[in-house]
C-alpha positions as CSV (number, residue, x, y, z in Angstrom):
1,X,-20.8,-18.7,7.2
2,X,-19.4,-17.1,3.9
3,X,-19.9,-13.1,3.8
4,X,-23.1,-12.3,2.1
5,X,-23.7,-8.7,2.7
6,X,-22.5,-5.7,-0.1
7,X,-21.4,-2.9,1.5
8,X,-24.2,-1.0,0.4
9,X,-26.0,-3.8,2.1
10,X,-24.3,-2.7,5.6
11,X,-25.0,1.0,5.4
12,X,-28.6,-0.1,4.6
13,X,-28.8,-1.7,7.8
14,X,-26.2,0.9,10.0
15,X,-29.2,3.0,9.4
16,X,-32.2,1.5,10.1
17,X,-30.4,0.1,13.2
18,X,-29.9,3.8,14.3
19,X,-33.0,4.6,14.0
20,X,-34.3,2.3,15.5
21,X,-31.6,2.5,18.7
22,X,-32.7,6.3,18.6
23,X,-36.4,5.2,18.6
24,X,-35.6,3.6,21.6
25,X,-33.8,6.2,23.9
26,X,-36.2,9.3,22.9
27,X,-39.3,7.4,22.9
28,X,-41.2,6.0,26.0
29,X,-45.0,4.7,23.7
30,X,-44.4,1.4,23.7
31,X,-46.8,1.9,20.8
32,X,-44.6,4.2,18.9
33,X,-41.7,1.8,19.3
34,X,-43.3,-1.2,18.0
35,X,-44.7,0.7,15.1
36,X,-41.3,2.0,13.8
37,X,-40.2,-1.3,14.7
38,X,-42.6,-3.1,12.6
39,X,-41.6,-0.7,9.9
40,X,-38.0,-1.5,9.9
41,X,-38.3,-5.3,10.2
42,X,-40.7,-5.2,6.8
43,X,-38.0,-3.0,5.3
44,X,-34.9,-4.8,6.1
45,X,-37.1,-8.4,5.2
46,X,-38.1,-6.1,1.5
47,X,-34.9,-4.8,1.1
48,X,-32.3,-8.2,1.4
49,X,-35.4,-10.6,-0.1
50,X,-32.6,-12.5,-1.9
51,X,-30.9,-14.1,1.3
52,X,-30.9,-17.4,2.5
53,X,-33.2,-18.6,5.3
54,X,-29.7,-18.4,7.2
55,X,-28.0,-15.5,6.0
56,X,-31.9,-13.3,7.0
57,X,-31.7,-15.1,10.8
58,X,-28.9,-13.1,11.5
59,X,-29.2,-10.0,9.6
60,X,-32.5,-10.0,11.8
61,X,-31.0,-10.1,15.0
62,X,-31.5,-6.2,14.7
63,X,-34.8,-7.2,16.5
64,X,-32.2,-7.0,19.6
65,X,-31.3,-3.5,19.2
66,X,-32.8,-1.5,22.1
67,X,-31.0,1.5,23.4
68,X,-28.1,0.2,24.9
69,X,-24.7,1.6,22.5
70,X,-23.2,-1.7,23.0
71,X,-26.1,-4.1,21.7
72,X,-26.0,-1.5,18.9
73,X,-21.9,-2.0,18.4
74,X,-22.4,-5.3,18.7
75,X,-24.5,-6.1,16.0
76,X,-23.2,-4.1,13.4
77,X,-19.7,-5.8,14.2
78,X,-21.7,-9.4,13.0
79,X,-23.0,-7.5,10.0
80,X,-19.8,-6.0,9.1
81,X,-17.6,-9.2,9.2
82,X,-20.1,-10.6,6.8
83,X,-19.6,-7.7,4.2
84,X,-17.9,-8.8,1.0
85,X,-15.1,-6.2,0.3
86,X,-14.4,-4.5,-2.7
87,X,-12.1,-6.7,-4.9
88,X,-9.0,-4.9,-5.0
89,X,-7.5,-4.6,-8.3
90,X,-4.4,-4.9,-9.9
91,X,-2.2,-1.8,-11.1
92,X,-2.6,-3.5,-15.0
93,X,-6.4,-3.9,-14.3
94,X,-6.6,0.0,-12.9
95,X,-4.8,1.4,-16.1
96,X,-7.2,-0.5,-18.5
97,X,-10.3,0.7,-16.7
98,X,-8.7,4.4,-17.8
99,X,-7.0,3.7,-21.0
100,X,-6.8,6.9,-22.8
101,X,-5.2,8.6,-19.3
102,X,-1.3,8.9,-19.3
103,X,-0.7,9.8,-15.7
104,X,-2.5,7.9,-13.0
105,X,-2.7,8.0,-9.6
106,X,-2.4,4.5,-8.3
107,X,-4.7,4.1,-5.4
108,X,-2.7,3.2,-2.0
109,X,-4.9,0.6,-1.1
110,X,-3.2,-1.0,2.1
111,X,-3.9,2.1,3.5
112,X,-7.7,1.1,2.8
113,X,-10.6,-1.1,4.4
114,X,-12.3,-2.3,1.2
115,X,-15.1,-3.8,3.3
116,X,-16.5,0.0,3.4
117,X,-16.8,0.6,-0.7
118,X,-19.4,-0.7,-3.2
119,X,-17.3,1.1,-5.8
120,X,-14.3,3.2,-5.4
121,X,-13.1,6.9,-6.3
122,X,-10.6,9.4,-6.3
123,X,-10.1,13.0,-7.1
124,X,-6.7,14.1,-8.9
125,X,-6.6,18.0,-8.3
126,X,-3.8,18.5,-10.8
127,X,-6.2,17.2,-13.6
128,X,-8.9,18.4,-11.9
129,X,-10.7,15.1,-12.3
130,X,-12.0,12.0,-10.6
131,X,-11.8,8.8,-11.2
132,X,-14.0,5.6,-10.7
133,X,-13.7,2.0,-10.2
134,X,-16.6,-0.5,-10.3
135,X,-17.2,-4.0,-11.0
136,X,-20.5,-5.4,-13.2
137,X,-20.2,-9.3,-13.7
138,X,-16.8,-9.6,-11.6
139,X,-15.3,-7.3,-14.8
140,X,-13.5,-3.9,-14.0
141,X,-14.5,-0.6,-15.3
142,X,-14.0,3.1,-15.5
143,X,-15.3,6.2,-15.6
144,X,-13.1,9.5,-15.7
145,X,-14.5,13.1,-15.4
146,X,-13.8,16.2,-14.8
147,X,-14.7,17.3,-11.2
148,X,-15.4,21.1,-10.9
149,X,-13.9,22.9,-8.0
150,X,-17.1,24.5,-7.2
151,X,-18.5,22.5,-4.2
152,X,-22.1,23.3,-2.9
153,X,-24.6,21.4,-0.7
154,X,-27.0,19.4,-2.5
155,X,-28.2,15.9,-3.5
156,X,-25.2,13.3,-4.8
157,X,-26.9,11.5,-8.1
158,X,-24.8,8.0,-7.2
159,X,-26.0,7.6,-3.0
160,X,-29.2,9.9,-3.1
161,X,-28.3,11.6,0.3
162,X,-27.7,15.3,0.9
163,X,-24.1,16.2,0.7
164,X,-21.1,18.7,-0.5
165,X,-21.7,17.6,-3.7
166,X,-19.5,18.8,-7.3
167,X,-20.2,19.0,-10.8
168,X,-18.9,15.9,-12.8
169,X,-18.7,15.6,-16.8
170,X,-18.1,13.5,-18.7
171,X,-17.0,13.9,-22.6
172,X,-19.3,11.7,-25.4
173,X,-18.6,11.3,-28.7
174,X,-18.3,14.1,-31.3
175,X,-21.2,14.9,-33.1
176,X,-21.6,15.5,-37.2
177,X,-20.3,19.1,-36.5
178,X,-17.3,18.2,-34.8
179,X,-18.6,19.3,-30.9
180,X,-18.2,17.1,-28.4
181,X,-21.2,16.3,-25.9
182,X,-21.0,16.4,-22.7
183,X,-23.0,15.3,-19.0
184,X,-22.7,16.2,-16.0
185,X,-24.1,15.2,-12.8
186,X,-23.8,16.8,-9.0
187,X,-21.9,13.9,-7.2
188,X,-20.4,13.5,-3.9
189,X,-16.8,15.3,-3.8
190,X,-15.7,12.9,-1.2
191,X,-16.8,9.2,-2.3
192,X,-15.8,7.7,0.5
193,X,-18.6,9.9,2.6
194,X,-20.7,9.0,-0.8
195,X,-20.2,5.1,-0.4
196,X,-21.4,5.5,3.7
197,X,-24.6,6.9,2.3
198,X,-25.2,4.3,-1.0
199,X,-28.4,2.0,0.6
200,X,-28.7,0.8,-3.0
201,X,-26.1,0.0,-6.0
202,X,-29.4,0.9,-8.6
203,X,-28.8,4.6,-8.3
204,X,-25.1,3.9,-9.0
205,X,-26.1,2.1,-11.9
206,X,-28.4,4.4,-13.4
207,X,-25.3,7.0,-12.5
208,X,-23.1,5.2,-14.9
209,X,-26.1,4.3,-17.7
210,X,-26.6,7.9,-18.3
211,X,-22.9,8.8,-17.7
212,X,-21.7,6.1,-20.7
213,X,-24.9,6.7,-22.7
214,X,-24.0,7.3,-26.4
């Protein structure tokens, strides 16, 4: 079988699986258990709708998951070798996502297991900005902003989840007047710990709709 699962699509189900492995292990109603059970199976079936009658039969095998570590490691092995990595991109693709940028950081990616981003990000301290890589129809794009050295706990616009998150801004297009407008938006400062929380690429996308709004 050909891997169907985003890595958003993994996270998704890294969670539910722990919850319900914890469900397990701290709670003895059988009752309870079923019930969160239930809830889980609905959610995953909701959630990854768009599968095949094949690709769901395994995803499902999370119905398995009691409180035993290795049934847990086990099955999140099967879904990870199904995830469809980030396509890594070439060093002429990288530096037409950022055009207008002179000195640019070329991602080490051997270094990297692509299997664990949906998009994928860096911070350059000496510019004092980040920059992000993301596909939309199998083309390459870009976003570039300036990441404030301010970090504070709070919740990260692209994954939703609570995190050490950073002011990030972005610089429209001048006005009449001459004054450029800008947005910002509290983000993740590490988006590696940002792409282990995504569940979903629609905040992303909403992220970058407002971000590249004119």
């Amino acid at each position: 079988m050909e891997p169907f699962l985003k890595p958003y699509n993994y996270y998704f189900l890294k969670k539910q699986a722990a919850i319900l492995a914890q469900t397990h292990r701290t709670v003895n109603a059988k009752s309870t258990i079923q019930a969160v059970q239930a809830q889980i199976f609905d959610k995953v079936k909701a959630t990854l709708s768009e599968l095949s009658e094949e690709e769901m039969t395994l995803v499902m095998g999370i119905t398995e998951i009691n409180d035993e570590q290795r049934i847990l490691d086990r099955y999140l092995q099967r879904m990870k070798e199904r995830v469809i990595p980030f396509k890594r991109p070439s060093d002429t693709g990288i530096k037409k996502a950022f055009p207008k940028t002179k000195k640019l950081t070329i991602p080490d990616w051997e270094r990297l297991d692509l299997a664990d981003y949906s998009f994928y990000a860096w911070n350059d301290p000496g510019q004092q900005s980040k920059f992000i890589l993301y596909t939309v129809n199998n083309k390459l794009q870009g976003i570039q902003g300036q990441l404030s050295t301010e970090i504070k706990k709070g919740i990260c616009t692209i994954c939703h989840g609570e995190s050490s998150v950073a002011l990030f801004t972005v610089k429209g297009k001048a006005n009449k007047d001459g004054h450029y407008k800008t947005k910002g938006n509290y983000i993740c400062y590490n988006s590696d710990e940002c792409n282990q929380k995504m569940q979903t690429f629609e905040h992303f996308m909403d992220f970058v709709t407002i971000v590249k709004e004119k």
